[in-house]
C-alpha positions as CSV (number, residue, x, y, z in Angstrom):
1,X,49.0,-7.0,64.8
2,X,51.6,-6.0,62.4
3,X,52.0,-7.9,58.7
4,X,55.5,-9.7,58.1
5,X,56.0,-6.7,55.8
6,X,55.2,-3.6,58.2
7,X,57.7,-1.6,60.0
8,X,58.0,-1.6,63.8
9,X,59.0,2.1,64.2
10,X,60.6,1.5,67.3
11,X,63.9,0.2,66.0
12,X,63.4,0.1,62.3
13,X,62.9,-3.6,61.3
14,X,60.6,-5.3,59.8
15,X,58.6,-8.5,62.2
16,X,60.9,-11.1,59.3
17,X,64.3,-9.2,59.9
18,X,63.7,-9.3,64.0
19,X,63.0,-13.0,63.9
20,X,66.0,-13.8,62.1
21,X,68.0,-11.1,64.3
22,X,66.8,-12.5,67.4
23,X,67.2,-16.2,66.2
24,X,71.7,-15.1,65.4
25,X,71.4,-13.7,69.0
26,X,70.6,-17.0,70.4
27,X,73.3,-18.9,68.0
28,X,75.6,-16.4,69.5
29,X,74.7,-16.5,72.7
30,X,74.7,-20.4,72.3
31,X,78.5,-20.3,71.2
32,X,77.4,-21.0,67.8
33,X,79.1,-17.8,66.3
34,X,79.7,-19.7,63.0
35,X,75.9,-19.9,62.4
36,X,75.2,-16.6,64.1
37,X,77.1,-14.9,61.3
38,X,75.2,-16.8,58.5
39,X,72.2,-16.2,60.4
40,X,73.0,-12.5,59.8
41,X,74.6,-12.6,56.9
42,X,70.9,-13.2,55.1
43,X,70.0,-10.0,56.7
44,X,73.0,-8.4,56.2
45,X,72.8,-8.7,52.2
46,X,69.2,-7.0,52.2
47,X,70.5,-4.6,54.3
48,X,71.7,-0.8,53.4
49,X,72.9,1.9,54.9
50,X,73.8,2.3,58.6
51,X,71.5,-1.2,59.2
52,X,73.9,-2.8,56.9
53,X,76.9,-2.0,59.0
54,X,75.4,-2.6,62.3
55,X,74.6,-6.1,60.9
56,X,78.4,-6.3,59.7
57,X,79.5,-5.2,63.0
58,X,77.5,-8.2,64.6
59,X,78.7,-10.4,61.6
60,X,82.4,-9.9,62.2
61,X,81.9,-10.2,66.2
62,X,80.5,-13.7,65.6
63,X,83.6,-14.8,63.5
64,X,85.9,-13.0,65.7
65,X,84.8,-15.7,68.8
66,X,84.6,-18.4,66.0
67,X,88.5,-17.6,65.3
68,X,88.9,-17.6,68.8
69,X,87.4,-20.6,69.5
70,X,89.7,-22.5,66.5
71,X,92.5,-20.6,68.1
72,X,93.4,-18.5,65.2
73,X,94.0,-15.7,67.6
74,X,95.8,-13.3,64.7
75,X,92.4,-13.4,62.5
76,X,90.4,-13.0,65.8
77,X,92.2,-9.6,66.7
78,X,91.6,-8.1,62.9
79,X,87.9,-9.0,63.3
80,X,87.5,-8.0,66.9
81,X,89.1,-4.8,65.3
82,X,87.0,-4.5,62.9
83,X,83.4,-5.2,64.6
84,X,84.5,-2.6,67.3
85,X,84.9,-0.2,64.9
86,X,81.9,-0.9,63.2
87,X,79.6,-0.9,66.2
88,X,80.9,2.2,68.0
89,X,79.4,4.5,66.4
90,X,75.3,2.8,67.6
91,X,74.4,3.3,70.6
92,X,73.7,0.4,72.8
93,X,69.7,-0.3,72.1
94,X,70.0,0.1,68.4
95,X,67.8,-2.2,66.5
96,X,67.2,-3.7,69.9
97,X,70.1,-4.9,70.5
98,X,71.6,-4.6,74.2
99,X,75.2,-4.9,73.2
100,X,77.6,-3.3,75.9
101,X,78.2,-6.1,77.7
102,X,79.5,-7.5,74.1
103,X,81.3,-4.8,73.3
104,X,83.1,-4.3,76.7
105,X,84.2,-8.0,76.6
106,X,85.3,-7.3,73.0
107,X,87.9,-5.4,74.0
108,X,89.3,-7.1,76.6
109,X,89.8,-10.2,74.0
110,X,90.6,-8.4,71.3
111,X,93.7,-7.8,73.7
112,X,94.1,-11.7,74.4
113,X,94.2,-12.2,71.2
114,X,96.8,-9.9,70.2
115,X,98.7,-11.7,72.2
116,X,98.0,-15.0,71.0
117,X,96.3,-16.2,74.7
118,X,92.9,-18.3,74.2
119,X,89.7,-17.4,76.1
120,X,87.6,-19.3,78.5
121,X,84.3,-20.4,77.1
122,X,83.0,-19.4,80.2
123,X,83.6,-15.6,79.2
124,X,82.2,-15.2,76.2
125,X,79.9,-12.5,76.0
126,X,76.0,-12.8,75.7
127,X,74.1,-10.1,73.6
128,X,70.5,-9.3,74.7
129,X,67.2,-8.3,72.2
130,X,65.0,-6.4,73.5
């Protein structure tokens, strides 16, 4: 059994960091995208390198749905913008993360957004951890 400190080589975070990944993915998956981005914030600011834009990817996802959800559909484009820039370059898996369907419905709002039409709560998109 691995220590809270030891590395789990098979996506490159600690036991700590994947509890509090997997705990945002619920928030998010919950509609809670204002408390899925501070969950990931906290990982986020210990983060570096390509983890730490992954994480800011995620972050900006969250508060792109949260915007959405407030109906400020102007700063939901910029951050869906934003996130998908930030998350292309991963593949889908990365840090255990099934994202595509995410990322795919990203897109297509980003889009609603730019043109100032809200989106069904029924529609937003679910990440997976695996």
């Amino acid at each position: 059994m691995r220590g809270p400190a030891q590395r789990d080589e098979s996506d490159g975070l600690t036991e700590g960091p994947q509890k509090e990944l997997s705990a945002g993915i619920a928030l998010f998956n919950a509609g809670e995208f204002w408390h899925a981005h501070e969950a990931w914030e906290r990982l986020w600011l210990a983060a570096s390198g390509d983890e730490k834009r992954f994480l800011q990817g995620l972050i900006q996802l969250a508060a792109a749905y949260h915007h959405m959800q407030r109906g400020t559909f102007r700063g939901g484009a910029r951050l869906f913008r934003a996130a998908l820039e930030k998350l292309a370059p991963f593949p889908d898996g990365h840090g255990g993360v099934d994202r595509a369907e995410a990322v795919e419905a990203a897109v297509r709002h980003c889009a609603s957004a730019e043109r100032g039409q809200p989106i069904a709560a029924e529609s937003y998109p679910k990440l997976r951890y695996n």
